[in-house]
C-alpha positions as MATLAB code, in Angstrom:
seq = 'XXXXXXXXXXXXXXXXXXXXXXXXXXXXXXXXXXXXXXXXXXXXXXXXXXXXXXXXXXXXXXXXXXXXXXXXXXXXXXXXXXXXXXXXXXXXXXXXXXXXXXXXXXXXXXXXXXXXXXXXXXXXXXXXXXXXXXXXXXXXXXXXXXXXXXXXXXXXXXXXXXXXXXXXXXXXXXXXXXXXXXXXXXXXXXXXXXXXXXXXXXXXXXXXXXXXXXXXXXXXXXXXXXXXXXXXXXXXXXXXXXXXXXXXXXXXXXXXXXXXXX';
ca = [
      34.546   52.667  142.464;
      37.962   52.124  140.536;
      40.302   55.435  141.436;
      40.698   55.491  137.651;
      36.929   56.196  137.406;
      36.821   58.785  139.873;
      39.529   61.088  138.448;
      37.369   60.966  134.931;
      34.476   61.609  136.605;
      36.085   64.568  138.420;
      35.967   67.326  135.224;
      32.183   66.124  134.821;
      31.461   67.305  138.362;
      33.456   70.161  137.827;
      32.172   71.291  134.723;
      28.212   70.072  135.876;
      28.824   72.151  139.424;
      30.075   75.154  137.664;
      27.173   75.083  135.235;
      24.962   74.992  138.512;
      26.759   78.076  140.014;
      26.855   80.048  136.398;
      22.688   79.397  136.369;
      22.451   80.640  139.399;
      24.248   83.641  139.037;
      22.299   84.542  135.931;
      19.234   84.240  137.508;
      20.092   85.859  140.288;
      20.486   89.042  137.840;
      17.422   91.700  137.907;
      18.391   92.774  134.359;
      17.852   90.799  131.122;
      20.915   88.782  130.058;
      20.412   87.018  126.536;
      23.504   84.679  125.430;
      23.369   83.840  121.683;
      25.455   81.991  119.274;
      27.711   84.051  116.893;
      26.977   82.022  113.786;
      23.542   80.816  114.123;
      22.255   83.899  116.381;
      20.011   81.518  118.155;
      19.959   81.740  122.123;
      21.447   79.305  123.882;
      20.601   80.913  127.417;
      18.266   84.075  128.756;
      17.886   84.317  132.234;
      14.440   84.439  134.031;
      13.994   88.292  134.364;
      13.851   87.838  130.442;
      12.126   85.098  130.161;
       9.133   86.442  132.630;
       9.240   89.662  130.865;
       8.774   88.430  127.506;
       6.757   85.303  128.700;
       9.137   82.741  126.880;
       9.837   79.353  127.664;
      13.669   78.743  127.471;
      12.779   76.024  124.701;
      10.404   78.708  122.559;
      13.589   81.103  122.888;
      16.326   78.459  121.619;
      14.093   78.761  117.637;
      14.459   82.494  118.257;
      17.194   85.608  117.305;
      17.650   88.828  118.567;
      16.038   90.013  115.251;
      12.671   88.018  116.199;
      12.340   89.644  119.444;
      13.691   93.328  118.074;
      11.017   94.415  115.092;
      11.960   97.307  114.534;
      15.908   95.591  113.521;
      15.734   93.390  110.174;
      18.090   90.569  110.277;
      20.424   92.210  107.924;
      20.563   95.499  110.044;
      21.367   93.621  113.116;
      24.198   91.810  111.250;
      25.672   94.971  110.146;
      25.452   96.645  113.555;
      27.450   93.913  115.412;
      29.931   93.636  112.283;
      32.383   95.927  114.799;
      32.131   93.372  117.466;
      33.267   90.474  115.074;
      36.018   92.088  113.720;
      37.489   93.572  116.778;
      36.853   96.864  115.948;
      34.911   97.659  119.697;
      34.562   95.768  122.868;
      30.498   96.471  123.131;
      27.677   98.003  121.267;
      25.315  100.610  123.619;
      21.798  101.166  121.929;
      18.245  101.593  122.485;
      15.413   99.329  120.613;
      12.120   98.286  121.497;
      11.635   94.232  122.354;
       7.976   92.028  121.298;
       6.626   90.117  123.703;
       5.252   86.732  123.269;
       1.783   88.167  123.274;
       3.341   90.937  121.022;
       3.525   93.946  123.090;
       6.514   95.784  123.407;
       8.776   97.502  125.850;
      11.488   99.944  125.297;
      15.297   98.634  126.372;
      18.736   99.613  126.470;
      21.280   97.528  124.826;
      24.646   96.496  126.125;
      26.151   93.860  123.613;
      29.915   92.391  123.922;
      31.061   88.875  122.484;
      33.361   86.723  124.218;
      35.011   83.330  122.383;
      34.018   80.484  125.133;
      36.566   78.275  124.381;
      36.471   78.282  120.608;
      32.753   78.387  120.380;
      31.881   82.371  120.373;
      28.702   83.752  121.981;
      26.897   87.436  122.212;
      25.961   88.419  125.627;
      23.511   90.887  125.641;
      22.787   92.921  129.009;
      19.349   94.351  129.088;
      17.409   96.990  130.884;
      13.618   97.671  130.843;
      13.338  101.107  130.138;
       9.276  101.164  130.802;
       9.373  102.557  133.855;
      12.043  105.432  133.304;
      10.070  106.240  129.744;
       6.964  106.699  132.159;
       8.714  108.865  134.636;
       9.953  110.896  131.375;
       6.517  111.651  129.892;
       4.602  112.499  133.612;
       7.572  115.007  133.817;
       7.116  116.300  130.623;
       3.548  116.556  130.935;
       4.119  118.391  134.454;
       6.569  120.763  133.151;
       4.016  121.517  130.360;
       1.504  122.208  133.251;
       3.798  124.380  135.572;
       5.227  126.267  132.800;
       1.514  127.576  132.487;
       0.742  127.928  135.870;
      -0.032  131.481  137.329;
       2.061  130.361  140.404;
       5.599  130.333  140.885;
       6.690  126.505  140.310;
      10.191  125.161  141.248;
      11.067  121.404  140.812;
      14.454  120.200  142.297;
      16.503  117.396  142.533;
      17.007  114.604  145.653;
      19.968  117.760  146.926;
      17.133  120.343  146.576;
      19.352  121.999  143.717;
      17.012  123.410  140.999;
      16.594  121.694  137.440;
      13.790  123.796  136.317;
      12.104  127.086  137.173;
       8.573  128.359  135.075;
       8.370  131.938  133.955;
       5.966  132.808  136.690;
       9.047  131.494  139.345;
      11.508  134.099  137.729;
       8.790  137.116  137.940;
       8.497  136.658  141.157;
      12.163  135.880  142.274;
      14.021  138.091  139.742;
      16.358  134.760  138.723;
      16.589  133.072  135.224;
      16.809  128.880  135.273;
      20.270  129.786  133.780;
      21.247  131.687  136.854;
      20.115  129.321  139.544;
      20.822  125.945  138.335;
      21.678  123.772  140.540;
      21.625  126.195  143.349;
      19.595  125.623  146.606;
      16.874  128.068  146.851;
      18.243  129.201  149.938;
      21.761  130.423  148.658;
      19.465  133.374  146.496;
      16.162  133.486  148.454;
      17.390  134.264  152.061;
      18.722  136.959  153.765;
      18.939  138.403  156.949;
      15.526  138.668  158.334;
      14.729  134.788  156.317;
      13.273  132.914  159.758;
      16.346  130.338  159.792;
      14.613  128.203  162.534;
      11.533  127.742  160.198;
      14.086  126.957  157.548;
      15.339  124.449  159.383;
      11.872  123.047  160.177;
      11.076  122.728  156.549;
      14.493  120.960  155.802;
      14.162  118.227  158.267;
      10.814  117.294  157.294;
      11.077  117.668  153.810;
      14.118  115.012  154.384;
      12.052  112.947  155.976;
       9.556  112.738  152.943;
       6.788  115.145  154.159;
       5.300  117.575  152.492;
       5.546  121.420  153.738;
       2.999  124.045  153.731;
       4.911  127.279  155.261;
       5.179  131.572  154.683;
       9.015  132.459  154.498;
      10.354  136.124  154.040;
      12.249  136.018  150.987;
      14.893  138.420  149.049;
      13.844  139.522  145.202;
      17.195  139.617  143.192;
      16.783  143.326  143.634;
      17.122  142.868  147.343;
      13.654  143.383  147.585;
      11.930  141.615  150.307;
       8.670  139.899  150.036;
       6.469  137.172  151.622;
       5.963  133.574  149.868;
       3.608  130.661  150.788;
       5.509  127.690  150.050;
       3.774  123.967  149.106;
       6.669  121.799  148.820;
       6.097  118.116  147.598;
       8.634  115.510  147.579;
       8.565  112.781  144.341;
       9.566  109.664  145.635;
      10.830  106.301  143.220;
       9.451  103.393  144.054;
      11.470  102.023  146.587;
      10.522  104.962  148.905;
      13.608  107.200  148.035;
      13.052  110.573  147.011;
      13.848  111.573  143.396;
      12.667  115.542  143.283;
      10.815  118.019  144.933;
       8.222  120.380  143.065;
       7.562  123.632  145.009;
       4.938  126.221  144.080;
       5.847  129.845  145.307;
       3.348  132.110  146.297;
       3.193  135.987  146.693;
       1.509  136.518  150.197;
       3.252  140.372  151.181;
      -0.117  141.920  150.163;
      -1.828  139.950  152.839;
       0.873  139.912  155.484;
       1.026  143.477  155.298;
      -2.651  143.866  155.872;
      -2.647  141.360  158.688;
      -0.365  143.605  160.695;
];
C-alpha cells in the first residue's frame, strides 16, 4: 500500500478506534446516558442500561426526544427548561421526572443534563438514575415509621453508625429523651451508666456488625438517672448488595420481671 494511502487512512483508524473505545465506555456505565442533538432533539446515542430499561432498540430511539420518553414534559416545557443551558446561563440542569417505557410503564429518574459543542455540532448529554428502587425503600420506611410510631413498644431505627434518625413516642416514655435530643447520638452515650454490662455491650456490637440480629436484657439509665431493665430486639436493614443501611430496635421494659426473678 502507497505510504500516501496509509497516512489518509491513519485519522480513519483513529477516529473509527476512538469511536470503539467511547462505545465501550458508555456501555460500560450502570447509569442511563442519553446523547441528543441540540437542534433536532433526536438521540443520536443511549447506552445499553437505557436501552434495556426502556426496552428500545437504538434505531426505535434515533425517531425519539426526550419529550417522547418524559410525559409528564410537553415539548415546549422541555425547550424552555434547557433555554439556560443554550444560552450559557448554567453548566447543567438537576431534576426529577418520570420516563415511559416502550411497553408504557414508567419509572421515576433523576436528571443530570449539560451540553457540550462536539466540534461545531452541539449535543445534550443526559446522565440518568433509576430512582425505583430508592422510591421503594422511601415508602416501606414510611409505612414502618407509620407502624412504630403506633407501636406500644419502644422503637428506635438508626443509621449504618448506629446514630439515631428516629425515635416513636413510646421510645421517649420510656427513655426520658426527645428525637431532638438524641439525634444522631449512639444509644449508648445516654442509655449506659455504670452498672450497663459493658461486656454484653460489646457482644451485641460485634454481632450486630457482623449483620446478626440481637435478642439481649441490658440495664439502662432513664434521663432522670433512673435505672431500669430493657429487652432489646435489634434488626439490621441491609441494601442489596449485603451492606447494612439501618438498624430498627424495639425497647422493652423488663424491671418488673427482673425484679421478681430475684
Amino acid at each position: 500500500m502507497p505510504i500516501q494511502t496509509v497516512k489518509n487512512a491513519e485519522p480513519k483508524l483513529a477516529a473509527f478506534t476512538n469511536e470503539k473505545l467511547y462505545q465501550r465506555v458508555l456501555n460500560s456505565l450502570s447509569h442511563e446516558i442519553y446523547v441528543f442533538d441540540a437542534e433536532t432533539f433526536h438521540f443520536v446515542n443511549v447506552n445499553k442500561a437505557a436501552r434495556r430499561n426502556l426496552d428500545y432498540s437504538m434505531t426505535e430511539l434515533r425517531g425519539l426526544t426526550p419529550w417522547d420518553l418524559k410525559p409528564d414534559i410537553q415539548k415546549s416545557a422541555f425547550r424552555k427548561m434547557i433555554a439556560p443551558l443554550l444560552h450559557k446561563e448554567t453548566e447543567a440542569l438537576n431534576f426529577e421526572t418520570a420516563h415511559k417505557r416502550n411497553d408504557g410503564s414508567l419509572y421515576p429518574v433523576q436528571v443530570h443534563l449539560q451540553l457540550f459543542g462536539n466540534e461545531g455540532s452541539p449535543v445534550f448529554v443526559a446522565n440518568i438514575l433509576d430512582t425505583s428502587e430508592k422510591r421503594k425503600n422511601q415508602e416501606e420506611q414510611r409505612k414502618l415509621a407509620l407502624v412504630a410510631e403506633k407501636a406500644s413498644n419502644a422503637v428506635a431505627i438508626a443509621d449504618a453508625e448506629g446514630r439515631v434518625e428516629w425515635v416513636n413516642e413510646a421510645y421517649v416514655q420510656l427513655t426520658g429523651y426527645t428525637l431532638e435530643e438524641i439525634r444522631g447520638k449512639t444509644p449508648g452515650s445516654f442509655l449506659h451508666g455504670p452498672d450497663t454490662d459493658r461486656a454484653l455491650v460489646a457482644r451485641v456490637k460485634e454481632k450486630l456488625m457482623a449483620g446478626e440480629g440481637v435478642h439481649a436484657e441490658l440495664l439502662n439509665y432513664h434521663k432522670s438517672g433512673r435505672k431500669y431493665w430493657a429487652e432489646l430486639r435489634i434488626q439490621p436493614v441491609c441494601r442489596p448488595n449485603g451492606t447494612i443501611e439501618k438498624y430498627v430496635a424495639i425497647h422493652s421494659d423488663v424491671t418488673a420481671r427482673k425484679h421478681a426473678d430475684e
